[in-house]
TORFIBA-797488 format. One line per 4 residues: number of its first residue (from 1); their letters; for each residue x, y, z of C-alpha. Coordinates in nm, 2 decimals. Layout:
BEGIN
NUM = A = X Y Z; ... $
//
This chain:
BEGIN
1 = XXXX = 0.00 0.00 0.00; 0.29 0.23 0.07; 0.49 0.13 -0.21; 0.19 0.19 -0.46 $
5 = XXXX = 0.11 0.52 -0.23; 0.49 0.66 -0.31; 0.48 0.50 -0.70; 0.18 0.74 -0.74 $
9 = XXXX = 0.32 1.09 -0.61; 0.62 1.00 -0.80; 0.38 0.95 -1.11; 0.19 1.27 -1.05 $
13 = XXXX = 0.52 1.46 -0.96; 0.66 1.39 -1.32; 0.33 1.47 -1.49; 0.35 1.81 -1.29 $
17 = XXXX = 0.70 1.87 -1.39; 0.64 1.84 -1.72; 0.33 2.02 -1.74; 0.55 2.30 -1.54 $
21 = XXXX = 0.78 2.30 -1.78; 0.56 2.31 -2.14; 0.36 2.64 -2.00; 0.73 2.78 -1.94 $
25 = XXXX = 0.87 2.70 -2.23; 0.54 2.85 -2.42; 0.59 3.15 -2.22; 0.94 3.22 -2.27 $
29 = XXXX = 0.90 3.15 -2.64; 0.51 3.38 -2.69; 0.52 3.61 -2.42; 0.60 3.90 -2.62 $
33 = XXXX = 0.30 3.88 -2.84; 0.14 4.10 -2.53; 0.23 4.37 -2.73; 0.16 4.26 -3.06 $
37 = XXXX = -0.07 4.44 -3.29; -0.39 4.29 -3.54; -0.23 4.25 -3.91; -0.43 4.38 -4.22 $
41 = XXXX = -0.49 4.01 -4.28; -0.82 3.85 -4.20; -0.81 3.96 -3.88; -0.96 4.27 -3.97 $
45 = XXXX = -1.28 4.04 -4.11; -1.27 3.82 -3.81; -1.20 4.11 -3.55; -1.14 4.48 -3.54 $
49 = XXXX = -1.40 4.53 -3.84; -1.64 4.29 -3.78; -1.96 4.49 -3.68; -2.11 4.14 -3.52 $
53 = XXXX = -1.78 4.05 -3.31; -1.75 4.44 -3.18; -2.05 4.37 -3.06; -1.97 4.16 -2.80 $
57 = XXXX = -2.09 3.83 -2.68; -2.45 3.92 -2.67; -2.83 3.71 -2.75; -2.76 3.86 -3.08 $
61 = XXXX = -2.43 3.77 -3.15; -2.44 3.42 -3.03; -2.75 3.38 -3.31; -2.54 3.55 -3.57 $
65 = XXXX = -2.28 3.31 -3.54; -2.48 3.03 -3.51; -2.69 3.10 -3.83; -2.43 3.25 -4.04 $
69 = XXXX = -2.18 3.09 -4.29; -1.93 3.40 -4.32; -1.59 3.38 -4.50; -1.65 3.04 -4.65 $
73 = XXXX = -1.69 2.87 -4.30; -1.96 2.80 -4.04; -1.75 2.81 -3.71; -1.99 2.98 -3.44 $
77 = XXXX = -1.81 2.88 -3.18; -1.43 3.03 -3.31; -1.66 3.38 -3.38; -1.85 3.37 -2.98 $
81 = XXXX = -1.45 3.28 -2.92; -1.34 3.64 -3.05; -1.69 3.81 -2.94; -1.59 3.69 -2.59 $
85 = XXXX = -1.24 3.86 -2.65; -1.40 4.16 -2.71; -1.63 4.18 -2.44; -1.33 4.13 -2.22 $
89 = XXXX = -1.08 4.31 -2.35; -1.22 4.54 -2.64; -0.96 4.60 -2.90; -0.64 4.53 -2.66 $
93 = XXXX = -0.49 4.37 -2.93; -0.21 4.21 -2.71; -0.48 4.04 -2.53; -0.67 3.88 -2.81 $
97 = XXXX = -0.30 3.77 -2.90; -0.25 3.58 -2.54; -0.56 3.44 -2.58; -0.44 3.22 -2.81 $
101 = XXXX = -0.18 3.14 -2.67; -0.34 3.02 -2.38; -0.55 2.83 -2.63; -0.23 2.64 -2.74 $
105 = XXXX = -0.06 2.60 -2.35; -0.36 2.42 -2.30; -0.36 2.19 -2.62; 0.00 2.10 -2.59 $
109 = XXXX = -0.07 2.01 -2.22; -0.38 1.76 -2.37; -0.17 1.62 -2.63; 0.09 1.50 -2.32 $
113 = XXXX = -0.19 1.36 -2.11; -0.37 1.20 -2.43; 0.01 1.03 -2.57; 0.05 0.94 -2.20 $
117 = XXXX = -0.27 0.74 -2.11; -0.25 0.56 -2.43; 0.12 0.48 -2.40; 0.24 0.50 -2.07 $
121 = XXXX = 0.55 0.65 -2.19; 0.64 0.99 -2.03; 0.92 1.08 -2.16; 0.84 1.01 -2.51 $
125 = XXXX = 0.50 1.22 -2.48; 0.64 1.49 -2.33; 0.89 1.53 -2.57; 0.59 1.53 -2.87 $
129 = XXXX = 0.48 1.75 -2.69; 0.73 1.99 -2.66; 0.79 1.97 -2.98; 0.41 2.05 -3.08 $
133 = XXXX = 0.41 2.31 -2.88; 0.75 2.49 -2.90; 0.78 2.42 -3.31; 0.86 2.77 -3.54 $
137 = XXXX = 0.61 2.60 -3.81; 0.28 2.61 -3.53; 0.41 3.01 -3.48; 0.16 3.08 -3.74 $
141 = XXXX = -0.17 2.95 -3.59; -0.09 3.05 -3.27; 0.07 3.47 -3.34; -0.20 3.50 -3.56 $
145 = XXXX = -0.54 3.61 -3.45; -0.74 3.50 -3.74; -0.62 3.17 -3.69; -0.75 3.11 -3.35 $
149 = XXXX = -1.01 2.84 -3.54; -0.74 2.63 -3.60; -0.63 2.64 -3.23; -0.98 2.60 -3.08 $
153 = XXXX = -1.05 2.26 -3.30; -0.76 2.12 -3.15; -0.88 2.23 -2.86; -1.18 2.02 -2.88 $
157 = XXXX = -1.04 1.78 -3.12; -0.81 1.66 -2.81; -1.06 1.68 -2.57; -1.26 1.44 -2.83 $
161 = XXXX = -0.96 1.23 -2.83; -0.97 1.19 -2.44; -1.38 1.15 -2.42; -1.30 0.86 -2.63 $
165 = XXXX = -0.99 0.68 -2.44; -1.19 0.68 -2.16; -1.51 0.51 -2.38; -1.25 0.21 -2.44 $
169 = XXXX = -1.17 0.17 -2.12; -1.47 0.20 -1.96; -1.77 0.16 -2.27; -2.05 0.35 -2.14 $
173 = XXXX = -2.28 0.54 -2.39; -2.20 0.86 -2.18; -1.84 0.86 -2.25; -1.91 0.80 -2.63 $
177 = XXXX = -2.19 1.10 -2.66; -1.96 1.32 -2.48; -1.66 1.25 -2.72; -1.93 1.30 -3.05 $
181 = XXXX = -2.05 1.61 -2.86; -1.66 1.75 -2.84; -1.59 1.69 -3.17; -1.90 1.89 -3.30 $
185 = XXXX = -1.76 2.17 -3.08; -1.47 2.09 -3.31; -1.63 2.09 -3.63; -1.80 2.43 -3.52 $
189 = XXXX = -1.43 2.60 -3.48; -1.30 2.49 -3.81; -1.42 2.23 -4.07; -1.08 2.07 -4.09 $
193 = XXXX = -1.15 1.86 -3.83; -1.36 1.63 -4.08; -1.07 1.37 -4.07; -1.09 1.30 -3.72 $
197 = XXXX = -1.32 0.99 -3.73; -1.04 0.82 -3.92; -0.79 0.94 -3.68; -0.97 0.79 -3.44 $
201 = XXXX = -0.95 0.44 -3.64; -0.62 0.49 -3.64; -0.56 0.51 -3.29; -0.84 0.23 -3.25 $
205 = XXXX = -0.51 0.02 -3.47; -0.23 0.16 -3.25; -0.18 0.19 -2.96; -0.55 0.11 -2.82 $
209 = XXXX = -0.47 -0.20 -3.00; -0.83 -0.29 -3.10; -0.80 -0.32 -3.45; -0.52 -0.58 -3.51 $
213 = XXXX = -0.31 -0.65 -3.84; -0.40 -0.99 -3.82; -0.81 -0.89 -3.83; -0.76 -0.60 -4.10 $
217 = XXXX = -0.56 -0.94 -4.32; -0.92 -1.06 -4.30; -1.11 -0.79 -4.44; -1.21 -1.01 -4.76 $
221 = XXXX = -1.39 -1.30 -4.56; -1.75 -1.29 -4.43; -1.60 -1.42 -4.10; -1.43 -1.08 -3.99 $
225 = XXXX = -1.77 -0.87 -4.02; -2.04 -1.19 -3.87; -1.99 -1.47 -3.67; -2.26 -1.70 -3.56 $
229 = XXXX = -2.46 -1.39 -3.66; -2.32 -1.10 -3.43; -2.11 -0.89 -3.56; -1.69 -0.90 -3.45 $
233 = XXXX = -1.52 -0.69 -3.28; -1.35 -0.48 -3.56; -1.67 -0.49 -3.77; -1.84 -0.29 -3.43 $
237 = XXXX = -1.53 -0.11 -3.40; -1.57 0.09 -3.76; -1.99 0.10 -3.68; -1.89 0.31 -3.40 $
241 = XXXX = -1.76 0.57 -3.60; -2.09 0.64 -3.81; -2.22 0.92 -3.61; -1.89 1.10 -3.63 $
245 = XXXX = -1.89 1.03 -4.01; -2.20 1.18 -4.07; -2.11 1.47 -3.82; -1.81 1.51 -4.07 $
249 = XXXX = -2.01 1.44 -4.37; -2.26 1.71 -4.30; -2.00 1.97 -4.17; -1.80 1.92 -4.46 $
253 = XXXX = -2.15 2.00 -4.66; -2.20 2.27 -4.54; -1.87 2.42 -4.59; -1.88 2.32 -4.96 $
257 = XXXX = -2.23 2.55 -4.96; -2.07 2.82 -4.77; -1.74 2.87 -4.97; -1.97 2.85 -5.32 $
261 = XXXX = -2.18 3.11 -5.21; -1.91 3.35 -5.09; -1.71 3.26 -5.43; -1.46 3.14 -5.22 $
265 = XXXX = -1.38 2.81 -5.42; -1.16 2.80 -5.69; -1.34 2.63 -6.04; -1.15 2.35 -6.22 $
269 = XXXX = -1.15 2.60 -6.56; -0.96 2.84 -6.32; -0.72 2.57 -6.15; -0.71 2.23 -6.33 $
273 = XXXX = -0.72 1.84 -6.17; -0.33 1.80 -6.25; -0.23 2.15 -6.11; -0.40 2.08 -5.77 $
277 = XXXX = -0.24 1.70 -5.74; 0.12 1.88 -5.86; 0.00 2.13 -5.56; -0.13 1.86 -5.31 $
281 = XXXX = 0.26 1.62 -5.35; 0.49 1.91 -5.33; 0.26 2.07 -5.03; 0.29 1.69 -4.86 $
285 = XXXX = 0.67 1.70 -4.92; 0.75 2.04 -4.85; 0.56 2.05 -4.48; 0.80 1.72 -4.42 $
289 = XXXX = 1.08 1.94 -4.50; 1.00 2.22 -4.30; 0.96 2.01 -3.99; 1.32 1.89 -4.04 $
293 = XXXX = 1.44 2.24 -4.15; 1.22 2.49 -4.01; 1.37 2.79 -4.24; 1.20 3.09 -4.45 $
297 = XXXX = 0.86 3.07 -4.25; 0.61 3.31 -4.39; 0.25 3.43 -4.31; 0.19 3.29 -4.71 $
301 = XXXX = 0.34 3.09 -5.00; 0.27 3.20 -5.34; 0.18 2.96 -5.60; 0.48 2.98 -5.82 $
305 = XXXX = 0.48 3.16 -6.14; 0.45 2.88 -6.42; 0.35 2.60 -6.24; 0.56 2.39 -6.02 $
309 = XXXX = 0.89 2.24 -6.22; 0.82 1.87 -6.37; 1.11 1.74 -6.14; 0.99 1.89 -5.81 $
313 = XXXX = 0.67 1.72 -5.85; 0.82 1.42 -5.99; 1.01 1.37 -5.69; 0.74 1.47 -5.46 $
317 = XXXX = 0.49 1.20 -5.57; 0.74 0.93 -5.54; 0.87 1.04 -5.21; 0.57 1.04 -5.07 $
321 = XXXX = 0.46 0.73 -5.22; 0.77 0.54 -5.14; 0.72 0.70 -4.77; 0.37 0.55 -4.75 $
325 = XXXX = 0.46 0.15 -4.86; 0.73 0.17 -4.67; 0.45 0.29 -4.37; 0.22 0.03 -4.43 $
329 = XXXX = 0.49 -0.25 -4.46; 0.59 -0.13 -4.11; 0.24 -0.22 -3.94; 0.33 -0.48 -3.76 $
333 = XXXX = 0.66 -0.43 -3.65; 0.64 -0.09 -3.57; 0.33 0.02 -3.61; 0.36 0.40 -3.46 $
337 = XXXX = 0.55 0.45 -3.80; 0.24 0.38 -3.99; -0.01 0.50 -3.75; 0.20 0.85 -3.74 $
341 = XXXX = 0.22 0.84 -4.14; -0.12 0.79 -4.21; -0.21 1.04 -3.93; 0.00 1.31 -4.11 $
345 = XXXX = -0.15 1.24 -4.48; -0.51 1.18 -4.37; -0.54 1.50 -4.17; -0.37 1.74 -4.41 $
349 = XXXX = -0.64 1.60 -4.67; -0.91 1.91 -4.65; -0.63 2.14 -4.71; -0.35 1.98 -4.90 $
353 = XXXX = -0.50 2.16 -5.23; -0.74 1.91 -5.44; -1.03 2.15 -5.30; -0.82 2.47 -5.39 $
357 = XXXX = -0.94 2.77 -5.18; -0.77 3.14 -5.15; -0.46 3.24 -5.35; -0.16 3.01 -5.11 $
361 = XXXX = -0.01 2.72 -5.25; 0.00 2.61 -4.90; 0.01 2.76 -4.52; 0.17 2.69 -4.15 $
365 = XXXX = -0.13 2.70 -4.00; -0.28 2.39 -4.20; 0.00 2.16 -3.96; -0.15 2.22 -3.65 $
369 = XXXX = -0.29 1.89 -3.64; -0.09 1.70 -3.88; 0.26 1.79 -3.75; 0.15 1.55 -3.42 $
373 = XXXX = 0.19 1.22 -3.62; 0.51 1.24 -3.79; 0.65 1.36 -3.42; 0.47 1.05 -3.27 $
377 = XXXX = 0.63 0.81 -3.57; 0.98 0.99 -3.51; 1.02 0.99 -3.17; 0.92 0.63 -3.10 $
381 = XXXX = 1.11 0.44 -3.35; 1.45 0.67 -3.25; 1.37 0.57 -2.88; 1.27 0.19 -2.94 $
385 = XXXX = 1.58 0.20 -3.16; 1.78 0.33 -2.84; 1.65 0.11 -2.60; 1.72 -0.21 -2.86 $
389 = XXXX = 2.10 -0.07 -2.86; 2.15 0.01 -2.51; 2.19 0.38 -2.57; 2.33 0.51 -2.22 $
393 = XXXX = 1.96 0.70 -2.13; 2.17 1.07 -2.10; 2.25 1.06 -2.46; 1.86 1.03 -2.57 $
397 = XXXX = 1.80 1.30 -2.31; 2.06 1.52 -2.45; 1.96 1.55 -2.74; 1.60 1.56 -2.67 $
401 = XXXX = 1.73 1.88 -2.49; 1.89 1.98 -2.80; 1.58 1.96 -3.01; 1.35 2.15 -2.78 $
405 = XXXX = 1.60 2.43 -2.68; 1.69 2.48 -3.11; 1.30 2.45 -3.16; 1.22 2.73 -2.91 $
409 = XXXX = 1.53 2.97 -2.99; 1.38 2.96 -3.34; 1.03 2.99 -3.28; 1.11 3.32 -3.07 $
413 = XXXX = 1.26 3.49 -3.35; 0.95 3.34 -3.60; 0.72 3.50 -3.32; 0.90 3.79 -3.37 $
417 = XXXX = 0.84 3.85 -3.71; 0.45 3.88 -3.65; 0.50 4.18 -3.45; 0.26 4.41 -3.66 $
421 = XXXX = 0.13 4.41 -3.98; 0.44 4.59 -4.16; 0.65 4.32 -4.01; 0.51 4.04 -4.12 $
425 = XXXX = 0.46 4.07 -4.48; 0.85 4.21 -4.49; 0.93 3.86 -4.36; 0.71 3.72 -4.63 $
429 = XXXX = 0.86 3.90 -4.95; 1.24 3.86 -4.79; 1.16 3.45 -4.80; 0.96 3.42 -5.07 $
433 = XXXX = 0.95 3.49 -5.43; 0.72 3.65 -5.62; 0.46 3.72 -5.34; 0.19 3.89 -5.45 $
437 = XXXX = -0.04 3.88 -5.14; 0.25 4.01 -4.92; 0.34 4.29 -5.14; -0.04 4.43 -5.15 $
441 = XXXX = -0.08 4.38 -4.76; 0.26 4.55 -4.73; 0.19 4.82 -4.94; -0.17 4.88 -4.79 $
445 = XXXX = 0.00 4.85 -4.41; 0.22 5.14 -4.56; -0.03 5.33 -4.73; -0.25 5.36 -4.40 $
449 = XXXX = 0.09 5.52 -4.20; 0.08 5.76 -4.55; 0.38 5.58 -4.67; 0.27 5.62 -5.02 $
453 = XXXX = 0.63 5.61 -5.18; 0.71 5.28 -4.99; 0.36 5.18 -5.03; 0.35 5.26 -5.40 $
457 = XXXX = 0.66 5.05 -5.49; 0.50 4.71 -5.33; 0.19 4.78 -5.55; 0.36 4.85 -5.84 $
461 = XXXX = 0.54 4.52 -5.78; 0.17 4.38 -5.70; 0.08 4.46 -6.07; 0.40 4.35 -6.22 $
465 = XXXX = 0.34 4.00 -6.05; 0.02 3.98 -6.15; -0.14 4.30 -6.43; -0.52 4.12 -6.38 $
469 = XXXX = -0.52 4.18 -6.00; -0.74 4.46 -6.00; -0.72 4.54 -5.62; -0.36 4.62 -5.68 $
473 = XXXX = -0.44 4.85 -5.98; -0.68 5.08 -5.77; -0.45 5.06 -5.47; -0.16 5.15 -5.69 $
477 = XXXX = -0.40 5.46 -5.83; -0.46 5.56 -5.42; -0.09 5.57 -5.38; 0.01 5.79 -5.66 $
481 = XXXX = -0.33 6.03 -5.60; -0.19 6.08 -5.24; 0.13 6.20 -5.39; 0.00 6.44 -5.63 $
485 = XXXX = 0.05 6.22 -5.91; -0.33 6.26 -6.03; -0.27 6.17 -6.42; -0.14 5.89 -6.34 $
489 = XXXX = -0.37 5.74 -6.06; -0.61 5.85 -6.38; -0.45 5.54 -6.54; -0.45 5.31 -6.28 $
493 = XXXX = -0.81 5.34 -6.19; -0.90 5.27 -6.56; -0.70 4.98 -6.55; -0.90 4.85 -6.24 $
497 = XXXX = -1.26 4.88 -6.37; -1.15 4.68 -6.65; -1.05 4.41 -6.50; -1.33 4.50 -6.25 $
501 = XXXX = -1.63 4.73 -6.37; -1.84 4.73 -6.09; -1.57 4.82 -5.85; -1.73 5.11 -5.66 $
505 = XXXX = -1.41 5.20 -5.51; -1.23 5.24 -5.85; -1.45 5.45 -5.98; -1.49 5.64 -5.69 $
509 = XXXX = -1.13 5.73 -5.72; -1.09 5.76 -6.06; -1.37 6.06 -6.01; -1.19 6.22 -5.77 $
513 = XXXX = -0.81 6.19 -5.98; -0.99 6.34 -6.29; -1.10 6.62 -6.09; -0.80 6.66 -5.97 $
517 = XXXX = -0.61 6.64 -6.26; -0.86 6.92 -6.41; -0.75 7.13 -6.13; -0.44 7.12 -6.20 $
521 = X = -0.40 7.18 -6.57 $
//
């Protein structure tokens, strides 16, 4: 009794030690966002200008967001999320900015506990942790106000997770509604969690262990689904997951509905089957190699000019589909390598680029999720490898040390970078080529401190990158009216209502430059 007694404060001192030690790290590393600033970038439409989230979390509010698909999405609860924000803090946007990173203290801490009870393994779920929560590549989602939906899905996608460990351990029905119930919460933050009924099969393979290799080997045979007339265990096992397929099925509806009618899709005549597959491989492999080499991070990735070189996505494709035999052949040896693989492809799926949304090739943000089962694949095979060799247990830890420390030093300068709106999008053009997003968001953050020379050279760059884009023509008009330079804002307006005639803004510039210009002939 005493020995079990001691066995558990030692067992509750470690969990506390490391949950003591991923809210400092998250500190150290985000702390300075207290001071941050909104960006001219979505979080405009999802805060500061948002007439329904100014108004607070109020009867009215809560039934806007629950009854409106805005920006492509239904996600009521991410919008009472930021009305809440605002009722609390107004337009403090340093607060808004630790919310969310409150948001993701709490969802590394839940990732720990979840890889824990399923695994038993401390140090190895701590250290996914860490990384998780301390990796430059989730700096986006997390600095970034606009992307508090991807943080709150987590959120609830985790606390889904946990609903349904405790279902498998102990099957009651309340367990199992209160895990569907979570991950509605999910789906109502961000859509992207459609994937996680097959994540949840996943785990149901490894490390729950209730799917086994040998049972899937008998998928073909009549025997696997019915036996003496009641169904088997893996046959129930899939069953379960209905109700969180039709959940998904019906979210991911709706979304489809919502984007068409905001014009927020991106046709097949405008973007063809083979250029979103060349998108969807080199997004896969590219992600892979920013986790190993976590350089040139930026708030947006262009689509490159041309298309993507024939080699690039050669490679791509057969990386990725050389990685994934080489996965499945590993199911039942080590099957976290497979488990963490699949994880990776199958939750990246609603954004890797078949559905093509926005004008980014790819974004940070979209590995929230994902990034979790290539740590979980890594870090178990390197430490089962250790422990088959006898590695002296400093060395693991060491480097382990290593990782996190490099991962957090990084990440504080990436935070860095997301200091205002100016900052940001500097980061974006010095990384990135051909950006035409970040030069119009840099030129419009300039514009607005009347920085119309610096402002007008990042528009004119806009245009160069891309003549059709009539936003850039008008704003390019705006900055050379401000300077006097009325003839030719004249110009530029014209441009713009031909690309766009029934852009009210355009025209009610170019009215004002030709008076102007009259004046002063």
């Amino acid at each position: 009794m005493i020995d079990a007694d001691i066995n558990r404060r030692s067992a509750w001192t470690r969990h506390l030690l490391v949950a003591a030690g991923l809210l400092v790290a998250v500190g150290a590393v985000y702390a300075q966002v207290h001071d941050f600033e909104f960006i001219n970038y979505d979080d405009d439409r999802y805060v500061y200008e948002n007439v329904a989230v100014t108004g607070g979390l109020t009867p009215g509010g809560v039934k806007w967001a629950l009854t409106r698909s805005h920006l492509g999405f239904w996600m009521p609860v991410t919008w009472m999320s930021h009305m809440l924000d605002y009722q609390v803090f107004g337009l403090n946007a340093g607060a808004h900015h630790l919310t969310s990173v409150t948001v993701h203290a709490f969802n590394a801490l839940l990732l720990y506990l979840l890889l824990w009870r399923l695994t038993s393994a401390v140090g190895r779920s701590a250290l996914v942790a860490a990384l998780f929560a301390l990796h430059p590549i989730a700096v986006d989602p997390v600095a970034w106000v606009a992307e508090r939906k991807e943080l709150l899905c987590v959120f609830f996608g985790l606390c889904a997770l946990h609903a349904y460990v405790h279902y498998v351990a102990r099957p009651r029905a309340g367990w199992y509604l209160l895990s569907l119930a979570l991950f509605a919460l999910g789906l109502m933050s961000k859509p992207m969690l459609v994937t996680l009924p097959l994540l949840i099969l996943l785990l149901d393979c490894w490390p729950l262990d209730r799917i086994r290799p040998d049972q899937v080997a008998g998928w073909h045979r009549p025997r696997w689904w019915r036996v003496d007339g009641k169904w088997t265990a893996p046959a129930w096992i899939v069953a379960e997951k209905i109700p969180f397929l039709a959940l998904a099925a019906g979210l991911a509806l709706l979304t489809v509905i919502a984007y068409g009618s905001s014009d927020g899709l991106v046709t097949l005549a405008e973007r063809g089957v083979l250029f979103r597959v060349a998108n969807a491989l080199t997004s896969y492999a590219t992600y892979l190699v920013t986790l190993a080499w976590p350089a040139k991070l930026a708030i947006t990735y262009p689509f490159p000019r041309g298309g993507w070189p024939n080699w690039q996505v050669m490679a791509s494709g057969f990386s990725v589909t050389v990685l994934t035999f080489w996965a499945l052949g590993k199911l039942r040896v080590r099957p976290q390598i497979t488990i963490g693989w699949f994880w990776y492809l199958v939750s990246l799926l609603p954004v890797i680029g078949l559905v093509q949304q926005g004008v980014q090739a790819r974004a940070d943000h979209y590995m929230y999720l994902p990034q979790i089962g290539i740590y979980v694949a890594v870090v178990w095979t390197v430490a089962d490898l250790a422990a088959q060799r006898r590695v002296p247990s400093a060395l693991p830890f060491l480097v382990s040390m290593a990782l996190i420390v490099a991962a957090a030093v990084v990440s504080f300068v990436q935070v860095g970078t997301w200091r205002n709106r100016t900052t940001v999008f500097t980061q974006a053009i010095a990384v990135t080529d051909d950006n035409v997003a970040a030069h119009l968001q840099l030129g419009t953050a300039q514009a607005q401190q009347k920085m119309y020379q610096e402002a007008e050279k990042n528009f004119a760059r806009a245009v160069e990158l891309n003549p059709g884009y009539g936003l850039a023509q008008s704003n390019l008009g705006f900055a050379m009216y401000h300077q006097g330079r009325f003839r030719e804002a004249v110009a530029c307006f014209r441009k713009a209502l031909q690309i766009d005639p029934g852009d009210a803004v355009s025209r009610q510039g170019l009215e004002r430059a030709l008076d102007r210009a009259g004046a002063v002939r």
